[in-house]
C-alpha positions in Angstrom: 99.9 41.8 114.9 98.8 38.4 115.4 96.7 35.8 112.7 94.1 37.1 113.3 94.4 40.4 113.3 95.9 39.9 110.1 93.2 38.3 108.6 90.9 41.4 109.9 92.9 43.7 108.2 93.1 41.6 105.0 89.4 41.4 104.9 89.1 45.3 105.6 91.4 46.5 103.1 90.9 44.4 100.6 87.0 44.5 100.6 86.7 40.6 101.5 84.8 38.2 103.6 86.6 37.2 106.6 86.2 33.6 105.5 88.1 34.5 102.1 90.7 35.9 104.3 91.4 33.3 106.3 92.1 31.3 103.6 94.2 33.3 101.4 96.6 33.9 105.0 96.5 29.9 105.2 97.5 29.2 101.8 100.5 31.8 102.0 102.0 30.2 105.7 101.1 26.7 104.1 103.5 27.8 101.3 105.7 29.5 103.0 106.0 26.8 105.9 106.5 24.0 102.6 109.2 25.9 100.9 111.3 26.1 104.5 110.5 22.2 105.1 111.6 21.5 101.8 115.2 23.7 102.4 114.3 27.0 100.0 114.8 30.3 101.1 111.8 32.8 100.9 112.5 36.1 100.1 110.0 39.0 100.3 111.6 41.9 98.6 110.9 45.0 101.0 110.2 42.9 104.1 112.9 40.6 104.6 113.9 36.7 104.1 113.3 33.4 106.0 116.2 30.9 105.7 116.7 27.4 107.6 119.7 27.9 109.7 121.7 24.5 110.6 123.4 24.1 113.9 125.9 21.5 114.6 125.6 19.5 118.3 126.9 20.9 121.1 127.3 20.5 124.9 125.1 22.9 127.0 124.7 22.8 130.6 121.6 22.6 132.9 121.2 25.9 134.5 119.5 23.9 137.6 122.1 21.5 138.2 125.1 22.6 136.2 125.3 18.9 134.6 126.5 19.1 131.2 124.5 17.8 128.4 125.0 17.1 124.9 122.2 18.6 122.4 121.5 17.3 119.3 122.2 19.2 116.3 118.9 21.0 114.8 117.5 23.0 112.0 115.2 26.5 113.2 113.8 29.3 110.9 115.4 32.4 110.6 114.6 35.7 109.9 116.2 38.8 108.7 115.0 42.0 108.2 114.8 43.6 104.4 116.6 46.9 104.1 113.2 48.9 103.2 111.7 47.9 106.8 115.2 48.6 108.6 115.3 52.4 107.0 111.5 52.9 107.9 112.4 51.2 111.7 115.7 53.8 112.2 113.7 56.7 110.4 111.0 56.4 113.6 
């Protein structure tokens, strides 16, 4: 499922204007995407959590030329499944 079909299905279930839609999905990413800037953890009970994983620099190599580089650390979004969604996913 993508935004927008999201924001369909929203508007479907929900009995709302597609418009309306749209912006209640923007204000939940634009929260959601604050929180994770700002270092918090989001937890959706059922569904599963978003944390902010750190990794320290390391040295990697170009697959091309097999020169080794050194990357800089970084900071990416991660996601792991709630336990309600990993019964339902074995259950299948």
């Amino acid at each position: 499922m993508n935004r927008s079909e999201l924001i369909e299905s929203l508007a479907t279930r929900k009995k709302l204007t597609v418009k309306k839609s749209e912006v209640v999905v923007t204000t939940i990413f634009a929260a959601m995407a604050e929180a994770l800037t700002s270092g918090d953890r989001i937890e959706i009970r059922g569904f599963g959590s978003f944390v902010i994983r750190e990794y320290a620099p390391y040295t990697g190599r170009n697959p091309k030329t097999g020169e080794s580089i050194g990357v800089q650390p970084k900071k990416l979004p991660f996601f792991k499944v709630g336990k309600e969604i990993r019964e339902r996913l074995a259950a299948e």
